[in-house]
ChimeraX commands (.cxc) that place a marker at each C-alpha (Angstrom):
marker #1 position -18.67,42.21,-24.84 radius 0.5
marker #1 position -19.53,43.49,-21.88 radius 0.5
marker #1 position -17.64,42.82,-18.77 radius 0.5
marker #1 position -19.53,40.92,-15.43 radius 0.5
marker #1 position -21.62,43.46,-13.89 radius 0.5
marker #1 position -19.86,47.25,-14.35 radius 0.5
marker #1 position -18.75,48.66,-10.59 radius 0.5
marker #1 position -19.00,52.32,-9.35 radius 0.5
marker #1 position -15.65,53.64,-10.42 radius 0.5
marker #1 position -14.64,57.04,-8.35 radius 0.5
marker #1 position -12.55,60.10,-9.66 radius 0.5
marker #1 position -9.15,58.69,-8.54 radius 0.5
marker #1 position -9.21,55.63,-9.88 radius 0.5
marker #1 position -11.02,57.26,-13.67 radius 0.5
marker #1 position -8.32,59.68,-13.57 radius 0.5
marker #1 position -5.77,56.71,-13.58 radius 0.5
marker #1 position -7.14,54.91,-16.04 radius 0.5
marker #1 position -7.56,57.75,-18.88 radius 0.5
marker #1 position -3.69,58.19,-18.14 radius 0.5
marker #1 position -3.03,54.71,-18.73 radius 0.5
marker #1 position -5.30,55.50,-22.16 radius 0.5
marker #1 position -3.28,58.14,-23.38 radius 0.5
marker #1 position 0.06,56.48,-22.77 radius 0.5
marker #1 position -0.94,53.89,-24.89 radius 0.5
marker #1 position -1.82,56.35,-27.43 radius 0.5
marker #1 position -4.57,55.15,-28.29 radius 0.5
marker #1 position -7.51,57.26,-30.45 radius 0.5
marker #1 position -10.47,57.24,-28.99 radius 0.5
marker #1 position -11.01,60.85,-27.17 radius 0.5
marker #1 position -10.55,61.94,-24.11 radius 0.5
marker #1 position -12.70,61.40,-21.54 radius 0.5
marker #1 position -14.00,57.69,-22.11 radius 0.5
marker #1 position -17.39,57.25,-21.72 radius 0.5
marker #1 position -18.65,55.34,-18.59 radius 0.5
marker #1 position -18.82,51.95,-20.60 radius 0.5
marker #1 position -15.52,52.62,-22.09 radius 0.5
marker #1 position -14.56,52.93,-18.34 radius 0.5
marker #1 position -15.77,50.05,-16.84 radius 0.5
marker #1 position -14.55,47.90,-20.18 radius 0.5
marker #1 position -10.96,48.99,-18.99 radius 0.5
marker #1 position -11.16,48.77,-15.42 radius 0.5
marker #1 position -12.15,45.36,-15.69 radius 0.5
marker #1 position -9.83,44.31,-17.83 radius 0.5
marker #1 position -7.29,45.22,-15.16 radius 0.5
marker #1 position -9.01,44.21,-12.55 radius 0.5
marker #1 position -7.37,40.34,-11.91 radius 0.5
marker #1 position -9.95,37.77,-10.53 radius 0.5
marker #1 position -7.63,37.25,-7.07 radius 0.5
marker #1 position -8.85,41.07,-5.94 radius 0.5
marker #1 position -12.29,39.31,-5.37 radius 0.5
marker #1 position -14.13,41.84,-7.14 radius 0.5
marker #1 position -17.29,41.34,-9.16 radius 0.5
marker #1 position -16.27,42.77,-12.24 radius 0.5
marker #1 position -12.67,41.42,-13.47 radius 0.5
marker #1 position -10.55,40.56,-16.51 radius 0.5
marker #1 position -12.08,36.65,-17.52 radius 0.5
marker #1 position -14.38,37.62,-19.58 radius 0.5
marker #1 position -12.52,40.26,-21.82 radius 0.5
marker #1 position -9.16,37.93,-21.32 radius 0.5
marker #1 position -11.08,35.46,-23.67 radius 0.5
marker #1 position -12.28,37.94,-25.71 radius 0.5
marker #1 position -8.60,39.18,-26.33 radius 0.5
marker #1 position -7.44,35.99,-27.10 radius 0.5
marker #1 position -9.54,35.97,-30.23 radius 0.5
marker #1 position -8.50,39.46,-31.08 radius 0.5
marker #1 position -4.76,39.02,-31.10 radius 0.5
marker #1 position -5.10,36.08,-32.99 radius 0.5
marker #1 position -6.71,38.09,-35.41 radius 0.5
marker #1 position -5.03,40.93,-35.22 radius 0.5
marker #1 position -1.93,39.23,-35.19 radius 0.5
marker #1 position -2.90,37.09,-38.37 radius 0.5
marker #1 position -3.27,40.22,-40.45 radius 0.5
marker #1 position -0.07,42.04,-39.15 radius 0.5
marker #1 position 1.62,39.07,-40.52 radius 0.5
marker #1 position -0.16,39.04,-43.83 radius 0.5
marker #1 position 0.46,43.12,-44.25 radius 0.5
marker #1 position 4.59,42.93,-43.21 radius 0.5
marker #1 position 5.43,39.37,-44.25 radius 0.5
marker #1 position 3.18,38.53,-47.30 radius 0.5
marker #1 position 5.96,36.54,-48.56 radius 0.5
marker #1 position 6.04,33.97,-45.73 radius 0.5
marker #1 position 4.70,30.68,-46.62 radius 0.5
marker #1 position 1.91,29.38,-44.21 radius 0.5
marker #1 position 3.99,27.12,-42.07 radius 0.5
marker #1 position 6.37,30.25,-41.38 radius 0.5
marker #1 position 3.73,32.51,-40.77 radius 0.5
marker #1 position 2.12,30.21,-38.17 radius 0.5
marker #1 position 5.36,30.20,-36.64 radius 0.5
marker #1 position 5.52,33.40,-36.27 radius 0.5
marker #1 position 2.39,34.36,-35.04 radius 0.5
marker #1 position 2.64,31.29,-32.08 radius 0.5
marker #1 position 5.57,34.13,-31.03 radius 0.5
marker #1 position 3.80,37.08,-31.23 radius 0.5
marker #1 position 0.61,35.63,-29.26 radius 0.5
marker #1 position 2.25,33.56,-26.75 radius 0.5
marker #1 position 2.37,34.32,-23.48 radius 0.5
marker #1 position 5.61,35.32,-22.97 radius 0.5
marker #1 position 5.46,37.71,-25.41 radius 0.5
marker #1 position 2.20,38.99,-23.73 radius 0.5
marker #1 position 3.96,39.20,-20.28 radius 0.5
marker #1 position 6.95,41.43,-21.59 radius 0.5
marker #1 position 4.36,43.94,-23.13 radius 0.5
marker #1 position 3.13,44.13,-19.84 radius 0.5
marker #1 position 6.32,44.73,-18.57 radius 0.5
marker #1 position 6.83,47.09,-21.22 radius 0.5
marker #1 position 3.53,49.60,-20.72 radius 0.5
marker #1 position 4.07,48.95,-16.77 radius 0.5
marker #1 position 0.89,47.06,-16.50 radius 0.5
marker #1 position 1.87,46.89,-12.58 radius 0.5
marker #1 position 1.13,50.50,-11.93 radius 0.5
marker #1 position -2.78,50.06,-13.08 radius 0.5
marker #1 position -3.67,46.69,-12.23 radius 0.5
marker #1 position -6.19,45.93,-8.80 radius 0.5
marker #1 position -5.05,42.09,-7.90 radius 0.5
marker #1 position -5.49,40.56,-4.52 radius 0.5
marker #1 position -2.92,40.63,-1.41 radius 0.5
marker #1 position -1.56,37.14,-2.46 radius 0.5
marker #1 position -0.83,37.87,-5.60 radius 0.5
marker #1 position 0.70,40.63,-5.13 radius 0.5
marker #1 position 2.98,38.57,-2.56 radius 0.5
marker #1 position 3.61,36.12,-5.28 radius 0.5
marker #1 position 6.90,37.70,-7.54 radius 0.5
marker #1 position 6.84,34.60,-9.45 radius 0.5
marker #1 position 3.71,34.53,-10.83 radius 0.5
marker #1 position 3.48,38.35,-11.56 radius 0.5
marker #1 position 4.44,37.45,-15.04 radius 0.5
marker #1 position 1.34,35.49,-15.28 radius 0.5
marker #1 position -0.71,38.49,-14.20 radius 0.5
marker #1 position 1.00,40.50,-16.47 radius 0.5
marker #1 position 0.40,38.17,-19.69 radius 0.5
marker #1 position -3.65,37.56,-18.31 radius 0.5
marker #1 position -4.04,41.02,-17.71 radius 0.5
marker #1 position -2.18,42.24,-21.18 radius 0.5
marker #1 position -4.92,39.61,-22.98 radius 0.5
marker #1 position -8.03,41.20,-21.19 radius 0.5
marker #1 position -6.78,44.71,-22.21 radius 0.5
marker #1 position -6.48,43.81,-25.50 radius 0.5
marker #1 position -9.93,42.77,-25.45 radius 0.5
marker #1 position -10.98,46.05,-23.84 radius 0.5
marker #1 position -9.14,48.05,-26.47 radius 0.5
marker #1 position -11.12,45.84,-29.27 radius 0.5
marker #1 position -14.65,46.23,-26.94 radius 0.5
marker #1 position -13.92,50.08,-27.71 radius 0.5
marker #1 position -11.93,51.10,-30.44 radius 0.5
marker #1 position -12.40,47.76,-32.79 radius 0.5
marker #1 position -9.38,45.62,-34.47 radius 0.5
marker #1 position -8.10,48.70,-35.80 radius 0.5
marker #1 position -7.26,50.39,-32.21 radius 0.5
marker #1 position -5.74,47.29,-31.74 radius 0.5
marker #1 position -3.74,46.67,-34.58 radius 0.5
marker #1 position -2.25,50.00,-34.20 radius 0.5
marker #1 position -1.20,50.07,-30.20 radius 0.5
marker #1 position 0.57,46.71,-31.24 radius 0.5
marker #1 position 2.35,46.86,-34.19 radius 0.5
marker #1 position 5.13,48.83,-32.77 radius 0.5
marker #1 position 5.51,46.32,-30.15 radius 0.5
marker #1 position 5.36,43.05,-32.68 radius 0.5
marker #1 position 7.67,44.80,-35.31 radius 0.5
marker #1 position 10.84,44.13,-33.31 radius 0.5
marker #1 position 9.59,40.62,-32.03 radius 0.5
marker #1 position 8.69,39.81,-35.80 radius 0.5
marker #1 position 12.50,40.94,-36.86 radius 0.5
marker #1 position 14.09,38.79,-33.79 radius 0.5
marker #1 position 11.64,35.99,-34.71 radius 0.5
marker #1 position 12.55,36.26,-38.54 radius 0.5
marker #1 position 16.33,36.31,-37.83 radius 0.5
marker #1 position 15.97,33.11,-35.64 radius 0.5
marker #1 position 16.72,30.29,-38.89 radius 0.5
marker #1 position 14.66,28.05,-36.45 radius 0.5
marker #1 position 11.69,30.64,-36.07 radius 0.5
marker #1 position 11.35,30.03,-32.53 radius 0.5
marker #1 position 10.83,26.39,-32.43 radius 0.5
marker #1 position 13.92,24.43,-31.49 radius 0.5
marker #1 position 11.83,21.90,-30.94 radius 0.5
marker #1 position 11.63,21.18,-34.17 radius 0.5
marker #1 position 14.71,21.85,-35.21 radius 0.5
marker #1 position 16.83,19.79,-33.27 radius 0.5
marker #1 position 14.16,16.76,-34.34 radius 0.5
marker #1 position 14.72,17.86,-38.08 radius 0.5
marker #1 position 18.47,17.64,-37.57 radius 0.5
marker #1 position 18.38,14.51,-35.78 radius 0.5
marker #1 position 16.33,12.30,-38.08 radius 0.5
marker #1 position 18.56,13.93,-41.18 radius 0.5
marker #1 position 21.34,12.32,-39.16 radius 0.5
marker #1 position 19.96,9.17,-38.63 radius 0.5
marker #1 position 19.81,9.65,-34.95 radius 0.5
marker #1 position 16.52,8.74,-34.33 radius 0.5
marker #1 position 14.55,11.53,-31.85 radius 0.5
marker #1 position 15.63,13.85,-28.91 radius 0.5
marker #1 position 14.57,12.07,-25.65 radius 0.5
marker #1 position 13.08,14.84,-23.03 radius 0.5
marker #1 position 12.67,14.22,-19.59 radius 0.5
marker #1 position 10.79,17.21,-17.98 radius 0.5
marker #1 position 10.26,17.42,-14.63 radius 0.5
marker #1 position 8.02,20.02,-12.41 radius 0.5
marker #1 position 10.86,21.16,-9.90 radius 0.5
marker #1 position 8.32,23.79,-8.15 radius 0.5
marker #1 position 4.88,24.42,-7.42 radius 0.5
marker #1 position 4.52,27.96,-7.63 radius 0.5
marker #1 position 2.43,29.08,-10.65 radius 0.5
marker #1 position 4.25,31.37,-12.78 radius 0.5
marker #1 position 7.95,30.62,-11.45 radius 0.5
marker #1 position 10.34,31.10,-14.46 radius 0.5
marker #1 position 12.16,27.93,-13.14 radius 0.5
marker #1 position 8.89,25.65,-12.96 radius 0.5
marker #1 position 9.61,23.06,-14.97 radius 0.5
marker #1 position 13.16,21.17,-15.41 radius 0.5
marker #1 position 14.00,19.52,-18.83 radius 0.5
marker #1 position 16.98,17.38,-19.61 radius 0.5
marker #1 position 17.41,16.49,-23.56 radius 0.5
marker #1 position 19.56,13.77,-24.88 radius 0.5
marker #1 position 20.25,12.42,-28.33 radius 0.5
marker #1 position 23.44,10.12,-29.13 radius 0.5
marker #1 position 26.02,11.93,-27.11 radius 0.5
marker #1 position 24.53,15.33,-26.47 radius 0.5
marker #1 position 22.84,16.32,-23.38 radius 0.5
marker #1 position 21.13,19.49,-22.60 radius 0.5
marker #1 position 19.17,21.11,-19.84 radius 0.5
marker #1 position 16.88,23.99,-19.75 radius 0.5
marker #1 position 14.45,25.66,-17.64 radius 0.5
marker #1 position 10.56,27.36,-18.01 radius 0.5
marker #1 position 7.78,28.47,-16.33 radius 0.5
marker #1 position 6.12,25.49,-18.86 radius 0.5
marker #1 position 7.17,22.56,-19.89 radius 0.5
marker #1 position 6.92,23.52,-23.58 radius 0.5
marker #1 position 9.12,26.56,-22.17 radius 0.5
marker #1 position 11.46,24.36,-21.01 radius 0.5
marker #1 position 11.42,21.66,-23.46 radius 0.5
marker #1 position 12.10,24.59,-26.08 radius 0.5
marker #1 position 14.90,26.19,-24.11 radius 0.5
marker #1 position 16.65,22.54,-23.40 radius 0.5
marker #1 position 16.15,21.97,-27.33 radius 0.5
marker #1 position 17.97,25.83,-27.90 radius 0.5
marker #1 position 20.74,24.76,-25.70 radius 0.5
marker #1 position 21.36,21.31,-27.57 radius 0.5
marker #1 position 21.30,23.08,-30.87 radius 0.5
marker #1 position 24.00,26.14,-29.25 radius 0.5
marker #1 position 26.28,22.86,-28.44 radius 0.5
marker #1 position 25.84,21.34,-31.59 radius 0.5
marker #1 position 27.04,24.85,-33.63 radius 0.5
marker #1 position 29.91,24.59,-31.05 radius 0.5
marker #1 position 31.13,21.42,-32.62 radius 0.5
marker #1 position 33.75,21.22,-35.03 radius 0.5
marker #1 position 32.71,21.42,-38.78 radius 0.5
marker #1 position 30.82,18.48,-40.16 radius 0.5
marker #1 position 28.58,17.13,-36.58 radius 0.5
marker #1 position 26.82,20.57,-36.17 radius 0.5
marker #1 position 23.73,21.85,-36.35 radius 0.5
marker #1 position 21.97,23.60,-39.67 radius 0.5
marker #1 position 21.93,27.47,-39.37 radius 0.5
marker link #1:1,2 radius 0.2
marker link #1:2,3 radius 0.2
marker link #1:3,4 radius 0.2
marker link #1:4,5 radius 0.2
marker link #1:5,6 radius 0.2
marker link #1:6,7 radius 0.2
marker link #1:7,8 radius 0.2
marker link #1:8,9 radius 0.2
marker link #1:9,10 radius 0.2
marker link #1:10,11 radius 0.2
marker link #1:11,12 radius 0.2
marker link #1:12,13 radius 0.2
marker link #1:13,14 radius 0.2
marker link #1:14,15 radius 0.2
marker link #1:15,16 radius 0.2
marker link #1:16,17 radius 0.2
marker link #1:17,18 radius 0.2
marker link #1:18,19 radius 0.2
marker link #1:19,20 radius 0.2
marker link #1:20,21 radius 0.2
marker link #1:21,22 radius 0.2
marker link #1:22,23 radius 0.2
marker link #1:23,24 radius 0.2
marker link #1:24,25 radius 0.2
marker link #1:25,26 radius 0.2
marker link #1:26,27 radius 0.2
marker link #1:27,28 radius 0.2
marker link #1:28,29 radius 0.2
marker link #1:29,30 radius 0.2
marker link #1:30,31 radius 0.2
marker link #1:31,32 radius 0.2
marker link #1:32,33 radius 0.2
marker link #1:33,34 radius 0.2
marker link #1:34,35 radius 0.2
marker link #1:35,36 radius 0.2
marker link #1:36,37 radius 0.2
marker link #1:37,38 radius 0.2
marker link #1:38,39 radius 0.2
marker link #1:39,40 radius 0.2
marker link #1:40,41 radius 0.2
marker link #1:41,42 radius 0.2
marker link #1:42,43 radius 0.2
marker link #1:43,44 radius 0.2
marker link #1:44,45 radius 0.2
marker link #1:45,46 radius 0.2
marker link #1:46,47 radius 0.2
marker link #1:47,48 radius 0.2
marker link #1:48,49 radius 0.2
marker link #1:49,50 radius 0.2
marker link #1:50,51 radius 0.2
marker link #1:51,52 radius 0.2
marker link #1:52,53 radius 0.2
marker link #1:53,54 radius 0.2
marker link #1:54,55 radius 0.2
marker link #1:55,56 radius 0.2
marker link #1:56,57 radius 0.2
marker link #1:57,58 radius 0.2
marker link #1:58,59 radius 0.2
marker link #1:59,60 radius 0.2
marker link #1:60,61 radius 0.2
marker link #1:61,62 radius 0.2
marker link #1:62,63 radius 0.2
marker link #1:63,64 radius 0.2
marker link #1:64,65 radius 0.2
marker link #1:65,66 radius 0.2
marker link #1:66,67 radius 0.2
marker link #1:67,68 radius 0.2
marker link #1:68,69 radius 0.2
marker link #1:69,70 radius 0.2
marker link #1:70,71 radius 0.2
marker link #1:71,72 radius 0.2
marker link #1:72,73 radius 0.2
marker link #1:73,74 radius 0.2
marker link #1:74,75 radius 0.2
marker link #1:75,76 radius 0.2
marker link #1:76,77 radius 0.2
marker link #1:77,78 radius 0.2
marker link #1:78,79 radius 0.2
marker link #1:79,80 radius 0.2
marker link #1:80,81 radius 0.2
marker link #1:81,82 radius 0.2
marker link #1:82,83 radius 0.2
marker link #1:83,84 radius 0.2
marker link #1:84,85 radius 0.2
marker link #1:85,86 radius 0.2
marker link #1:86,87 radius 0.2
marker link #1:87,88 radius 0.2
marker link #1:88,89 radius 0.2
marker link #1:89,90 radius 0.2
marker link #1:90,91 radius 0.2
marker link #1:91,92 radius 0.2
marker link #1:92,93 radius 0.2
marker link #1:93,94 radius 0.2
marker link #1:94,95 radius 0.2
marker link #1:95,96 radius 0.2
marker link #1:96,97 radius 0.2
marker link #1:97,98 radius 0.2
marker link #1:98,99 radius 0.2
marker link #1:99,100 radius 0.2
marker link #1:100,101 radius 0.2
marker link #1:101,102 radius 0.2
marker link #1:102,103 radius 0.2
marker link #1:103,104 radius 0.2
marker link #1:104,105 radius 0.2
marker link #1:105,106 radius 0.2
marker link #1:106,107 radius 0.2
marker link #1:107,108 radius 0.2
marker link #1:108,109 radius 0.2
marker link #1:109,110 radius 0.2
marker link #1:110,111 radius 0.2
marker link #1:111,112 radius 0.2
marker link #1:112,113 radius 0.2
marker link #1:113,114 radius 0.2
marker link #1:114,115 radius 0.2
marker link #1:115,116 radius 0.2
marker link #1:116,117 radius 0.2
marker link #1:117,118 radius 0.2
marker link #1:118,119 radius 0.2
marker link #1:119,120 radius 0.2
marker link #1:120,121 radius 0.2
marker link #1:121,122 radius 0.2
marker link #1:122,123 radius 0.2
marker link #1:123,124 radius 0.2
marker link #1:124,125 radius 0.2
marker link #1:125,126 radius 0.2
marker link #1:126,127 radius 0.2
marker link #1:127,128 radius 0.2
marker link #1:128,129 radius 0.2
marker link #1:129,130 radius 0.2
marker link #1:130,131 radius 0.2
marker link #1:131,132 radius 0.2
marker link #1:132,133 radius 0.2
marker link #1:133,134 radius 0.2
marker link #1:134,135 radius 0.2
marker link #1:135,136 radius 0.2
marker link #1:136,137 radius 0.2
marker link #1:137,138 radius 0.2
marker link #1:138,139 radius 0.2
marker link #1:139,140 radius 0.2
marker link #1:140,141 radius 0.2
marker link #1:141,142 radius 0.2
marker link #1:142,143 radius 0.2
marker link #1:143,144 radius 0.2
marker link #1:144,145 radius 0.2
marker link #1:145,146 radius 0.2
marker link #1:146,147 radius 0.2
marker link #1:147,148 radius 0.2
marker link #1:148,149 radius 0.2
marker link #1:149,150 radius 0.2
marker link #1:150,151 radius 0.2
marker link #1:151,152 radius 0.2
marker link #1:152,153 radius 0.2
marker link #1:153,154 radius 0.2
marker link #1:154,155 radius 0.2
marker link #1:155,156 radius 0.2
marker link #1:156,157 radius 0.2
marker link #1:157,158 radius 0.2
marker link #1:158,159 radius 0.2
marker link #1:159,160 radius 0.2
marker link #1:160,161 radius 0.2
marker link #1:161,162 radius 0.2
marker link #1:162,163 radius 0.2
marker link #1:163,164 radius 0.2
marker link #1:164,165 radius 0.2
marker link #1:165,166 radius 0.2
marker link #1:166,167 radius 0.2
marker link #1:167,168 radius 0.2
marker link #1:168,169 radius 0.2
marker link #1:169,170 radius 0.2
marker link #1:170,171 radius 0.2
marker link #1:171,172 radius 0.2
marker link #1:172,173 radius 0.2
marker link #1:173,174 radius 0.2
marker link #1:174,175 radius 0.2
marker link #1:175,176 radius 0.2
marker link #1:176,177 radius 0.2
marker link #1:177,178 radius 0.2
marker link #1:178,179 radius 0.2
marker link #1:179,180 radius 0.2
marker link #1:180,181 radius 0.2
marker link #1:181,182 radius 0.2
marker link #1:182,183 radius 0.2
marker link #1:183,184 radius 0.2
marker link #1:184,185 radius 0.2
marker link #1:185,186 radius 0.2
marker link #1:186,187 radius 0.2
marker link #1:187,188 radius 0.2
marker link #1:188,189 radius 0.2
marker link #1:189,190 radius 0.2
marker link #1:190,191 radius 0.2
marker link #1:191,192 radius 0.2
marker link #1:192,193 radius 0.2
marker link #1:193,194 radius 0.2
marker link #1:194,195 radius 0.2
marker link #1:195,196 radius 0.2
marker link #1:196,197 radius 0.2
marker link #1:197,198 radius 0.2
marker link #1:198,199 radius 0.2
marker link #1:199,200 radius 0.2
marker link #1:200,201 radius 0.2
marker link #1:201,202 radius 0.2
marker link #1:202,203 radius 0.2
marker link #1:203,204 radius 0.2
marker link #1:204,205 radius 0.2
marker link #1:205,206 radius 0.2
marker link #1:206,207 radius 0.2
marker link #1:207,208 radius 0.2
marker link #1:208,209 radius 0.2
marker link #1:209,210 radius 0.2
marker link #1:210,211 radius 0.2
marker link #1:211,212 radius 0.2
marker link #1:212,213 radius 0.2
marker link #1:213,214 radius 0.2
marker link #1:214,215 radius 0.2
marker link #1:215,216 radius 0.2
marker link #1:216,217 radius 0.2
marker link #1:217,218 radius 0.2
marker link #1:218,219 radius 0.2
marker link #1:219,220 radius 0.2
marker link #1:220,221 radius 0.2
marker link #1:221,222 radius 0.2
marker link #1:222,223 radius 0.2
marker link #1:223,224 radius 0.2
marker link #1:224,225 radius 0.2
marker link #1:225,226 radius 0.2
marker link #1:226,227 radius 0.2
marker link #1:227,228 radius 0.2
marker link #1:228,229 radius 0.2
marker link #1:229,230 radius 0.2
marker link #1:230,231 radius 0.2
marker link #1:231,232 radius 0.2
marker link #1:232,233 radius 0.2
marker link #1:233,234 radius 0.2
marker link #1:234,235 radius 0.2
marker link #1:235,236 radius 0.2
marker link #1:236,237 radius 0.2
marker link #1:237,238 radius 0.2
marker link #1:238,239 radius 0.2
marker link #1:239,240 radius 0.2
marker link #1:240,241 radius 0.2
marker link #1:241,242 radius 0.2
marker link #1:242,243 radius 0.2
marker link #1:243,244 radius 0.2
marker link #1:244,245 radius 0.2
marker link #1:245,246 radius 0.2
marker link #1:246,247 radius 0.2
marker link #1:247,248 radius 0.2
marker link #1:248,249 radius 0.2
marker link #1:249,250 radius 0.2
view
């Protein structure tokens, strides 16, 4: 796919971007081909920097990809998993906080081109960050196929994948605080999520307040699934708390 209509890129900016390419180790030699180029520039190149060529197009293309990419991981490390775990696992390793720490992680920062307000905007950087991650992926796909891909990320999924397998509630309180609530005849966790700021991309968005018989628990998230999951982490921490007998599964 190719991206909206390919720019003039000058020796500076070339130079930069073949350095990004060979810190992500990637295979493809050295230098990239003017296609190869412009499939990476845009893909760093956020839609606030009013250029004509930016990341949309290969930011949907990537979603596919890690999808995919991420499906087969799952099925080469984990064959064992049954479906409902491995779906699980792989809403972790696509989500977009997961996408925003690998682009905290490679440093995303240092090659992106975004516009003045964005760059203003410290809260939302971590939306940049998971957007831009996305459209690289899709660059990495437009050149060096799944493969290329599969290999820059597995290093980075392995030690999600171990954190995520460790978790006995595989990421989704959610679910298991409902789980232990109906299994104690408690009927369902009542959220009440709240937007407490307007700035896209602030960690501290959304406001969620979880109760269920006596318990009450709060959390915070740049979502509101974000922070209906962390309230729903925190209500399961203060049910373990409990004496023997009223706590949660492990």
């Amino acid at each position: 796919m190719a991206p909206n209509t390919p720019i003039a890129i000058d020796a500076a900016r070339r130079e930069h971007l073949e350095q990004l390419w060979q810190q992500l180790g990637l295979s493809s030699p050295l230098p990239l081909k003017d296609h190869e180029l412009a499939q990476l520039n845009a893909a760093l190149t956020h839609t606030s920097s009013g250029l004509h060529s930016h990341h949309e197009q290969l930011e949907f293309l990537g979603d596919a990809v890690l999808r995919l990419a991420a499906t087969e991981f799952i099925a080469s490390t984990q064959p064992q998993l049954p479906v409902g775990e491995r779906s699980a696992l792989r809403a972790q390793l696509v989500s977009d906080e997961w996408l925003a720490q690998l682009g905290e992680q490679i440093g995303i920062a240092r090659w992106w081109q975004i516009g003045a307000m964005a760059s203003g905007d410290g809260a939302g950087h971590a939306t940049l960050r998971a957007e831009l991650s996305e459209a690289l992926i899709g660059a990495i796909y437009a050149i060096g196929g799944l493969q290329a891909v599969q290999a820059w990320l597995t290093p980075y999924w392995q030690p999600t994948s171990a954190a995520v397998l460790a978790d006995p509630h595989r990421g989704n309180s959610k679910s298991a605080l409902q789980e232990w609530s109906q299994g104690q005849a408690l009927g369902l966790p009542a959220y009440d999520t709240r937007e407490v700021s307007r700035r896209h991309g602030d960690p501290r968005r959304f406001h969620c307040r979880v109760s269920l018989a006596d318990l009450l628990a709060e959390g915070w998230g740049g979502s509101r699934r974000e922070a209906e999951q962390h309230a729903a982490r925190n209500a399961l921490r203060l049910l373990q708390e409990r004496p023997k007998g009223n706590t949660a599964p492990h």
